[in-house]
N, C-alpha and C positions, 0 to 999 in steps of 0.2 A: 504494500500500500504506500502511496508518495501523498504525504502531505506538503502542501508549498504556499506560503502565505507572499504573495508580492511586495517587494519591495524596490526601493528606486534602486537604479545601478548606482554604483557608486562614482558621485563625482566631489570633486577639490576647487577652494577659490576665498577673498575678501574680502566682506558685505557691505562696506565703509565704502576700501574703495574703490568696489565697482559702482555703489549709487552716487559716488560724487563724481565718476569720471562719467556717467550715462547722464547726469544731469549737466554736465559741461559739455558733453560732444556738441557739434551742429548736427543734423541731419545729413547724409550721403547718400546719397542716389547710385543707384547702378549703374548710372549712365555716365561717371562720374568718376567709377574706381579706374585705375592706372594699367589695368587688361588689356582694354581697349584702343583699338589706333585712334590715332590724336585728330586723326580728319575725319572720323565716322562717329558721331553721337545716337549711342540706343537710347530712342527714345517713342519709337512705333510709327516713325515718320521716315520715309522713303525720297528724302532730298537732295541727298548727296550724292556728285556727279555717276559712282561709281554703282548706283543701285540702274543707273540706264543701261549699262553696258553687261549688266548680270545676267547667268544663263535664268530660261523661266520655263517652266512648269503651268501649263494653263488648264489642262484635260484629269480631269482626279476622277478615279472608279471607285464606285461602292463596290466596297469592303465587308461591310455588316449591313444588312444580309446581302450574302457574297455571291451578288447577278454580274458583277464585274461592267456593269452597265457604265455607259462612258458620259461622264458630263463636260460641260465646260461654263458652269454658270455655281461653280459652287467657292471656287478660290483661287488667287492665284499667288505662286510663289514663284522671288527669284533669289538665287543664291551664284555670290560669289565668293570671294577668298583673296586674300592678300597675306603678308608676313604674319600680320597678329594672329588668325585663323580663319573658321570659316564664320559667316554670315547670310543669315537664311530670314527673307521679309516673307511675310503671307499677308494676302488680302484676303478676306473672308466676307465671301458677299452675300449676308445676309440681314436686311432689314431690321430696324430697331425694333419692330413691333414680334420679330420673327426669332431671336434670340435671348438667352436669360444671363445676365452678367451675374457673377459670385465668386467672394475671393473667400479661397482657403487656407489652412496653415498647412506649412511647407511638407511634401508627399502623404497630405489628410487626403480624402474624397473630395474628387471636383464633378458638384454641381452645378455644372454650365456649360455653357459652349468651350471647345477648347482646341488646341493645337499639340498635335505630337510630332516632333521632330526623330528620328532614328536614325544615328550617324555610324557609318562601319570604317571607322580612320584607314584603317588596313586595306579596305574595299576586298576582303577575302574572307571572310564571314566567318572570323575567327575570335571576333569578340564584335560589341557595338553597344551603344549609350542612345538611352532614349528619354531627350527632354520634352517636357510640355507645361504648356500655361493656358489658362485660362480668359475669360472675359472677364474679370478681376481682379488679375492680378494671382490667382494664388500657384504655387508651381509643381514640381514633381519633378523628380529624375531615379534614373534608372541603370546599374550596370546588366547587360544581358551577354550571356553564354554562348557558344557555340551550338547547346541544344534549345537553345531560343526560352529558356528563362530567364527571367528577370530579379534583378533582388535591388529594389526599391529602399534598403537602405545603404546605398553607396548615395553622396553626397558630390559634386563637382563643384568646380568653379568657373560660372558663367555668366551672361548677363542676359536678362532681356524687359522689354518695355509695351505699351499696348496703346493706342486708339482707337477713341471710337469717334464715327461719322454717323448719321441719321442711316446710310444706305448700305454701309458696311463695316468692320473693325479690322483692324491691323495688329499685328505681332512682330517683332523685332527681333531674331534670336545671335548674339554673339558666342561663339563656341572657342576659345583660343585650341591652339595647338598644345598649347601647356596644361591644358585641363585633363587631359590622359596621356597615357604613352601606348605609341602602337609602332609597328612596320610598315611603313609604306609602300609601293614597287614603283620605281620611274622608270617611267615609258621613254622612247628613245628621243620625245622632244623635250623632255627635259620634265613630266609633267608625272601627278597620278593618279589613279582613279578612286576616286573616294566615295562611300556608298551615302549619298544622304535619299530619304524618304519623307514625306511629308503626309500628315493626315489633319481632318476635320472630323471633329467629334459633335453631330447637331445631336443637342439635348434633345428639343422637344419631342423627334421620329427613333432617340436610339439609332443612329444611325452612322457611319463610319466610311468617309472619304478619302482615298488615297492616291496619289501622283503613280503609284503601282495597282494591280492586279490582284495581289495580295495580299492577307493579312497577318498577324505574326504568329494565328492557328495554321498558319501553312508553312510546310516543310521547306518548300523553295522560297521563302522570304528572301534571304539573302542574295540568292542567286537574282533574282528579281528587280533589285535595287537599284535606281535610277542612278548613275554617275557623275560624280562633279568633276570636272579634270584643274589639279590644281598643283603651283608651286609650292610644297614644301619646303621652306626654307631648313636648312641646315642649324639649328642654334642650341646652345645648353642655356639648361633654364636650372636657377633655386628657390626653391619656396620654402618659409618657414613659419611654421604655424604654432606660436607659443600659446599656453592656458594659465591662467590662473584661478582655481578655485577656492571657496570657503565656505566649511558649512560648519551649521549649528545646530546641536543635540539638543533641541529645549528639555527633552525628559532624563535625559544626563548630566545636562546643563556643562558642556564639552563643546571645544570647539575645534578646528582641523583646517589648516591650511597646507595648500601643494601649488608645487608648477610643475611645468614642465614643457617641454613643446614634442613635434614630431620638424623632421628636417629631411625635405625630396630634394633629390639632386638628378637630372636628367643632362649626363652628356650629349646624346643624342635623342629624336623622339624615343627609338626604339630599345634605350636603355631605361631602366630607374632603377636609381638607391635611396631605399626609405628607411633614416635612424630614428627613431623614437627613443627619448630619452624620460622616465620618470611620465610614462605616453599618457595620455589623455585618454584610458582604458574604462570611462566612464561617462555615463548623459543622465541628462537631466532627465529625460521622458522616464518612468516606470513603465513596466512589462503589465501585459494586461492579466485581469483578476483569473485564475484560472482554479478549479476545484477536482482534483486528479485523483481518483481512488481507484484507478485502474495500475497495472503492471506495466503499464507503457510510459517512458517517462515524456512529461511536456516538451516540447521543441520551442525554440525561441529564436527568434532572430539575432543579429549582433548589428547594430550602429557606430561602432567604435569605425573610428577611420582609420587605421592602420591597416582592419582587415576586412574593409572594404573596396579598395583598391585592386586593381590585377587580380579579379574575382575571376575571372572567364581563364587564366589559363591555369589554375587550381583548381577547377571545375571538373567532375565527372561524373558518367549519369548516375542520376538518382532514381532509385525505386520504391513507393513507402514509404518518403522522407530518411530514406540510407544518407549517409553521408561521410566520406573515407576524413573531411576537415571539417568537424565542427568546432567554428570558435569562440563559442560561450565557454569552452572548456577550459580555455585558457586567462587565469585570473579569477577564478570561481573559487568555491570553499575549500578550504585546506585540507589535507589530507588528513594533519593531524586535529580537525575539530574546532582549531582556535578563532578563525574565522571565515565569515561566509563571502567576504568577497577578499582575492589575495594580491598586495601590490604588486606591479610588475616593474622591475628597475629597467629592463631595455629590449627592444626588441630592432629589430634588423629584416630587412627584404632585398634582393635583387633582382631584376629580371630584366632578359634580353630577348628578343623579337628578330629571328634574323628572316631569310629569305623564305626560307620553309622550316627550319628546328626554330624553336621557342625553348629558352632553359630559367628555372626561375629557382628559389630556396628563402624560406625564412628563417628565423631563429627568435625566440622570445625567451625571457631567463624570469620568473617570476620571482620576487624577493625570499632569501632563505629561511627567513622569521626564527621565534630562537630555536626553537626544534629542528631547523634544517629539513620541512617539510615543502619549503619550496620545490617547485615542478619548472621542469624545461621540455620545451616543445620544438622540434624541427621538421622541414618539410623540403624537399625537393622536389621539381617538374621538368620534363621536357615534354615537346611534342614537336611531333612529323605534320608536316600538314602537306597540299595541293588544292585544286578547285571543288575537287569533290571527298577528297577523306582527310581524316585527322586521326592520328592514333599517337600514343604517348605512354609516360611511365610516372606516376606517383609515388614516391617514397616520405613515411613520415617516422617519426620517432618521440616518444612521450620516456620521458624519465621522471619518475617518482620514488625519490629517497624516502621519503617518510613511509612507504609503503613497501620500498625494499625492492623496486618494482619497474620495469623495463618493458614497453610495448611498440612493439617495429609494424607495420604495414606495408609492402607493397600491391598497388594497381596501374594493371596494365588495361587501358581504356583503347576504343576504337570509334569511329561513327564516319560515315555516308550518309551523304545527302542530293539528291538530285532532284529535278522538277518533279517526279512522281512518288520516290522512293525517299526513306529516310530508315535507320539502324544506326544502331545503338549497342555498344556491348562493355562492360568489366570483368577483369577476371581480377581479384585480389586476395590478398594471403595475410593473414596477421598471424604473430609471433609475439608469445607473454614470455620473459622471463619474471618468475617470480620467487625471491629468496624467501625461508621461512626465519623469523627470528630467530636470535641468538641463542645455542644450546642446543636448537633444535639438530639431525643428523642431515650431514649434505643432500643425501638421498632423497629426503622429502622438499628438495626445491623443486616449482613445478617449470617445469618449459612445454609451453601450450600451441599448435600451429592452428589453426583453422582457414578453411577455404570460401569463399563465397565467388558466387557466379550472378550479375546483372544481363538483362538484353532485352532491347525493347525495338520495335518495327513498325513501320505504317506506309501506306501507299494510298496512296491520294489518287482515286480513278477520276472525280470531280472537283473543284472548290467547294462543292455541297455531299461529296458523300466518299469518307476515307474508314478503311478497315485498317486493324494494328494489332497488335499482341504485347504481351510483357510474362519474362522469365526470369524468375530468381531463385537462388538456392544457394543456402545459409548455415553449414556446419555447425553441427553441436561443438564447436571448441572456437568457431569463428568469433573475435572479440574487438570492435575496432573502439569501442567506448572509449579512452584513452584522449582521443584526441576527437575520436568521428561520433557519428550517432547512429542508432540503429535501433530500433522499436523492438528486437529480439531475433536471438538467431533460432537454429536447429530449426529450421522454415524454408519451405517449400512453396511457391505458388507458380500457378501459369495463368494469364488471363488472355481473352479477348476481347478485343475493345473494337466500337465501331460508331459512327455519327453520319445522320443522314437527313438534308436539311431543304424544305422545298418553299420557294416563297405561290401561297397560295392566290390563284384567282376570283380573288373574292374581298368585300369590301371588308376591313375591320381586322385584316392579320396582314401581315408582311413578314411574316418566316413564322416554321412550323418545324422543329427540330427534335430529332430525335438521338438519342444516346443509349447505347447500350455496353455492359462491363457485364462477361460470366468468366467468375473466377474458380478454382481447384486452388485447394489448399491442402496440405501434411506435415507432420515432420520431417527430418532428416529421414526417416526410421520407415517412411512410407504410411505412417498411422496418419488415416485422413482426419483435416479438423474444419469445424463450421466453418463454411464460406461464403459470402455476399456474390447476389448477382442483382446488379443493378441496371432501373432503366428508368430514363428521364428521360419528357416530353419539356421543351420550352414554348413557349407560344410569344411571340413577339407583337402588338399588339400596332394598328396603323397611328394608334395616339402615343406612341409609345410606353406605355404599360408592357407589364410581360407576366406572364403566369409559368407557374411550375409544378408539375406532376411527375411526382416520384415513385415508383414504386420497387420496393427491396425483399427479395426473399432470403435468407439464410437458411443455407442445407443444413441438415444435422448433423452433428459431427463431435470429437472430440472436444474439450475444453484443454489445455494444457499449461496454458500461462496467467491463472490469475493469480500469481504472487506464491512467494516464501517456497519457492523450487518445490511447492506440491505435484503429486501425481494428478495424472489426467482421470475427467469425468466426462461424460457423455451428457452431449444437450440438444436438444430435440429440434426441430426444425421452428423456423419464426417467419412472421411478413413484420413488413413496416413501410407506412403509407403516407407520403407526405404531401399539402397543398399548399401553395404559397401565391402570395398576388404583389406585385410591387407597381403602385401607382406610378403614374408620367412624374418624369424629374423637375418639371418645369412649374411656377407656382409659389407661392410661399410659401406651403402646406403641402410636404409630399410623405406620403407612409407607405411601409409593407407589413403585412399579416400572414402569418402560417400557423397550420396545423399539423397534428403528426400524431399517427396515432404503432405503436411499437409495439409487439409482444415479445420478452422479455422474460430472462428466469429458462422455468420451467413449465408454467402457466400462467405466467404474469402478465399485464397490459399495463400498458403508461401512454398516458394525454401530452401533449405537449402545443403550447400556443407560444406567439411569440409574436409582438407588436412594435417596430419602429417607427418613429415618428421622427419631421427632420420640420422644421420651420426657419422662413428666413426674414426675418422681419426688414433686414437691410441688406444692398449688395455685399455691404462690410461684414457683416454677423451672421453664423448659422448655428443652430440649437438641437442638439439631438438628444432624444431622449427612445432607447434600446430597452426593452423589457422581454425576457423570460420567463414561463414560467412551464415544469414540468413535472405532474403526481402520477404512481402509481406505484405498483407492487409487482416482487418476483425481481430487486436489484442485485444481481451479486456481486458479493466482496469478498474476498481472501481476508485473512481474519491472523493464519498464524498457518507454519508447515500443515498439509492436509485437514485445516478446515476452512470453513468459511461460511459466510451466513445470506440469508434471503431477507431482502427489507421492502415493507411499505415506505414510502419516500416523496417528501417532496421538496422541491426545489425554488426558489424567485429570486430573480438575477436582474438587475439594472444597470445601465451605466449612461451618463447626466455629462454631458459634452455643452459649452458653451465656447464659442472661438470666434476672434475677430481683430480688427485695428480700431487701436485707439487714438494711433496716426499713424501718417503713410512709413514712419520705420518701427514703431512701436506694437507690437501684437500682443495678448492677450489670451489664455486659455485656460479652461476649468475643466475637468474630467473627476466625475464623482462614480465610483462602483462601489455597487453592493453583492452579497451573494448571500442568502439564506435558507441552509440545507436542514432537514430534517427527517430521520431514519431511526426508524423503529421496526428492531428486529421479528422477522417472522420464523423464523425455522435458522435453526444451527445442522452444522452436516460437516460430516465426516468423511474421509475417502480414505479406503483403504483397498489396496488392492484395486483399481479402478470400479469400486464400487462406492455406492453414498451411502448411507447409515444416517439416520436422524438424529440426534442428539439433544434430547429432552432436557438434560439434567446440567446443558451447558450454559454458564453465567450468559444474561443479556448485554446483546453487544450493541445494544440503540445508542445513538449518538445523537448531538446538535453541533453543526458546524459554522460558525458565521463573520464574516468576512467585511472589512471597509477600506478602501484606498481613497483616497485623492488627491488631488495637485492643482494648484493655482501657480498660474507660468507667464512671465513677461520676458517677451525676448526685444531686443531692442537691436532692430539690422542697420549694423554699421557700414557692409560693403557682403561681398561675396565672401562666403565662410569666415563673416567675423562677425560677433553676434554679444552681447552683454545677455545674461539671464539671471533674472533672481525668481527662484521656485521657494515652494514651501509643497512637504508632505507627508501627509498623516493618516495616519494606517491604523486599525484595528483588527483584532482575532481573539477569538469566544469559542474553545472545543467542549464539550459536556458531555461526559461519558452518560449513559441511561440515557430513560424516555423521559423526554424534559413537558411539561405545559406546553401548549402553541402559545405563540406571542405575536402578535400583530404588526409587520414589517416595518412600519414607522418610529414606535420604540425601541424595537430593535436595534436601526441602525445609530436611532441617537443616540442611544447605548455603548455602541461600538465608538461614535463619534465623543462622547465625552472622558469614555476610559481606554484613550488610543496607547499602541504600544509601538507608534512610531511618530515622531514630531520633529521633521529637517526642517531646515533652511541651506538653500543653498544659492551662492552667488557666483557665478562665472563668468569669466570673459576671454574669449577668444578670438586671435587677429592675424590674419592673414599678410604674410611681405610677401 
């Protein structure tokens, strides 16, 4: 069982004087920082001689739903390039009456019209960054993989600006060269080809415009990608990004100051070296409320910017959220207990991008604290590439002295990709050495190997209707936790996967989609275990509204992982039915509603509803307010080795979002969650022998669980990744063994809110040379 009560990452900083230097700065504009060439002002205005002479883009195809129908009345974009980098205008021709402006916080949900730019520097679809902005103002970026995923917390530095006209609005996007590093190829006029793509997001129809044919559901994106031909200049660049943090313990009444910076030095594009010193291995956001009583542990994202960087060529596929690097791992609780989050004195990256090999390696040294329970993590990369495959080698390495304990990895990755075809394969190995303490006999040291096997395939006969498969298998001694993730091994699954999507002749829908997933599940061992086969209907609606019909059956099968290395039990087959409606975006008042109804246990049934609500009372502000709630009976839990128990249960989960400007550098955000669980035992059970046995005479394991985070956040934008934040956050947790009274969720939470067991302050400032 994983209990996990959220708390902020941890960050460093001086509350003095970051609010006397936030109340002394002037305001800086984007258009303004020192990026930019000194003849081109971003500012969403297309005046400067050099936007006449720029290539243009006039013809964009729908994308979503993907008729590839060809317009020329929807946007236009021209993009050129000079020393500083590339430069990309859109006009976006749609009437005032006809779009909805709405500014977000930086990669929140955008609520309005918007722009997405997708830049492939390398123009060989071996990595690519994908910015967008809104009618608003608010923004979003994105590093995206070779397997055309995206991880939305990589951060760049860029600039961009907007207009609006009664008959249409403009976008402005400035991208330096120094904002990534990549390999370029020059062509023999001296020139090269760089993938940029442009799209239009119309709120009100759901609907999706692109300068290409394709969307980035298709395999052949890359290959697809319209070309810039452009001078890359030659130049080394240094960027130094120092922090200063502070924070305050009010319930310690403690206080904690740090610095430190990160320092990139790029000889050439295609080279980077990232030192982190004393890193900035902490943010201000907290991780969202999550309540895990399952055997599988939470996944979490990482925003630290060190390891977000050079994401695509540490990248390998992932199956089931596998992951051979995961890097919340590093910097996380100690080995030996003493703390939940562990400083890290330095860390290091290099990476080179040559003509076809790519070779890269990090190294991170966490502080040895007095136990010498410090952890070091290393990584090395290469990879092969050409037009159409990519294949490579992974090696990573986790040392934990506190644990006595030594964890090696290699994966050897592959993938293919052409207009129809796309595959996918890992093959990797991990390696425990593990000493036993002191005294003990050499012989019982364990040296552990395991194997795992990834592969995933799809072929696209249409834009609207592609079949695909995925294969894994996961040795009972395969262990990459150390450094990766991995939801459990000694697992077996094969699926097929397939989506089929027609826009109908009829008034009132504009796509009608279907998905379908039937999966086979086992162990190592070949013992089959319950497996989902899933099939979703979307309905796209001409107002844009969409609806959703799911429908899940679970084969009967084995149970084998619900905690404390118990033996397997047998569980009978289940449906589970879901209906969901999500109103048009457009409005001041837009919600979604679902229903769900799950059987569960052995005989059990659970309700489930769930209602968002999003109100925008101004372009500057939006409100959400998210609620769950889920009762029934027949939950099980693992309890302790071979038992575990069946609970009636119910659940109500909120979370209370307020975000906005409170001037044009100055923003503003609140995020209040709640979670209130309640389980009260029905049946204790026994397994022995893979049989169940009731257990009458066994203590009541009813529980109340109940949870409170929030955050109040002013960040104040100094320039491109340089940002002043003063947060404050305060947390509560309430576990009560037994069956407790119901108590009615409003004193509840005030409850939680007056007897908090977490109360920061934290102030930070960081600034970009």
């Amino acid at each position: 069982m994983q209990l996990f009560t959220p708390s902020p990452r941890k960050t460093r900083h001086p509350l003095l004087f970051i609010v006397t230097t936030l109340l002394s700065l002037p305001g800086t504009s984007a258009a303004t920082t020192p990026n930019s060439a000194p003849d081109i002002v971003i500012d969403g205005r297309f005046d400067e001689p050099q936007w006449q002479q720029a290539q243009q883009f006039n013809t964009f195809y729908q994308v979503v739903p993907a008729s590839r129908s060809a317009h020329q009345d929807k946007a236009q974009v021209r993009v050129f390039s000079n020393a500083e980098g590339i430069y990309v205008g859109i006009t976006n021709l749609q009437a005032k009456g006809a779009r909805q402006k709405q500014y977000n916080l930086q990669d929140a949900f955008m609520q309005a019209d918007f722009n997405n730019i997708i830049v492939d520097f390398a123009g060989d679809g071996s990595a690519a960054y994908l910015f967008s902005m809104t009618l608003g103002g608010g923004i979003q970026d994105s590093a995206m993989t070779p397997q055309l995923t995206t991880d939305e917390d990589w951060d760049g530095i860029w600039q961009v600006a907007h207009v609006e006209t009664e008959q249409y609005w403009t976008s402005e996007f400035f991208l330096p060269w120094s904002s990534v590093s990549f390999r370029h190829r020059v062509q023999a006029d001296g020139q090269s080809k760089i993938g940029v793509s442009v799209q239009l997001y119309d709120l009100a129809k759901n609907h999706v415009y692109g300068t290409q044919a394709q969307s980035l559901a298709h395999s052949d994106f890359y290959l697809g990608m319209p070309k810039l031909a452009a001078e890359v200049p030659a130049q080394a660049h240094w960027q130094v990004l120092p922090y200063l943090t502070q924070q305050y313990d009010a319930l310690a009444r403690q206080s904690n100051t740090e610095a430190g910076l990160d320092l990139i030095y790029q000889p050439a594009h295609h080279q980077q070296i990232s030192l982190a010193l004393n890193p900035d291995f902490g943010q201000v956001d907290s991780d969202e409320l999550v309540l895990n009583y399952s055997n599988v542990e939470t996944l979490y994202t990482d925003k630290r910017p060190f390891f977000t960087q050079d994401l695509s060529l540490f990248s390998t596929l992932s199956l089931n959220d596998s992951q051979m690097i995961h890097t919340r791992r590093i910097g996380a609780g100690s080995d030996d207990g003493s703390t939940f989050i562990t400083p890290i004195d330095a860390a290091l990256r290099a990476t080179h991008q040559g003509e076809s090999i790519n070779v890269g390696a990090f190294a991170v040294h966490e502080d040895s604290l007095a136990s010498g329970a410090g952890k070091a993590f290393y990584a090395a990369r290469t990879t092969w590439r050409d037009e159409h495959w990519q294949s490579g080698l992974l090696a990573t390495r986790t040392e934990r002295p506190g644990l006595q304990r030594e964890a090696d990895t290699l994966t050897w990755d592959s993938q293919y990709q052409s207009s129809s075809w796309s595959f996918q394969s890992a093959l990797a190995q991990s390696f425990i050495r593990q000493q036993q303490p002191a005294g003990q006999p050499q012989a019982m040291d364990e040296n552990q190997r395991g194997l795992a096997l990834f592969a995933s395939g799809k072929y696209q006969f249409t834009p609207l209707f592609d079949l695909g498969f995925e294969l894994q298998r996961l040795d009972d001694t395969f262990d990459n936790n150390d450094l990766g993730y991995m939801q459990r091994n000694n697992w077996r699954e094969q699926a097929l996967l397939g989506s089929y999507a027609i826009s109908p002749d009829f008034a009132g829908l504009s796509r009608l989609k279907h998905k379908v997933r039937l999966s086979y599940q086992t162990d190592d061992t070949g013992l089959k275990l319950a497996a989902k086969q899933d099939y979703l209907l979307a309905l796209l609606h001409g107002n844009g509204a969409q609806t959703e019909l799911q429908l899940v059956y679970q084969t009967g099968g084995w149970q084998d992982n619900i905690g404390y290395a118990s033996e397997a039990f047998a569980l009978p087959s289940a449906w589970s039915q879901r209906l969901m409606y999500i109103s048009p975006y457009v409005g001041q008042l837009t919600w979604a509603a679902s229903i769900q109804l799950d059987e569960q246990g052995f005989d059990g049934l659970a309700r489930q509803f769930g209602l968002d609500l999003t109100w925008l009372p101004h372009a500057n502000w939006t409100l959400n307010f998210n609620n769950f709630y889920r009762e029934g009976d027949g939950w099980l839990i693992g309890n302790r080795l071979n038992q575990f128990s069946s609970y009636d249960s119910e659940l109500f989960a909120s979370n209370f979002k307020i975000a906005g400007l409170l001037t044009d550098q100055l923003e503003f955000g609140l995020q209040l969650q709640w979670a209130l669980l309640d389980a009260r035992s029905q049946q204790i059970w026994q397994i022995r022998q893979r049989q169940l046995f009731a257990d009458p005479g066994a203590p009541d394991n009813s529980f109340n669980d109940q949870r409170l985070t929030a955050q109040f956040k002013l960040r104040y934008k100094i320039g491109a990744y340089s940002d002043l934040y003063l947060v404050y956050n305060r947390g509560g947790a309430l576990y009560t063994p037994g069956q407790q009274p119901q108590e009615a969720w409003l004193p509840a939470v005030a409850d939680l809110w007056q007897s908090p067991n977490q109360s920061l302050w934290t102030a930070k400032v960081r600034y970009a040379f």
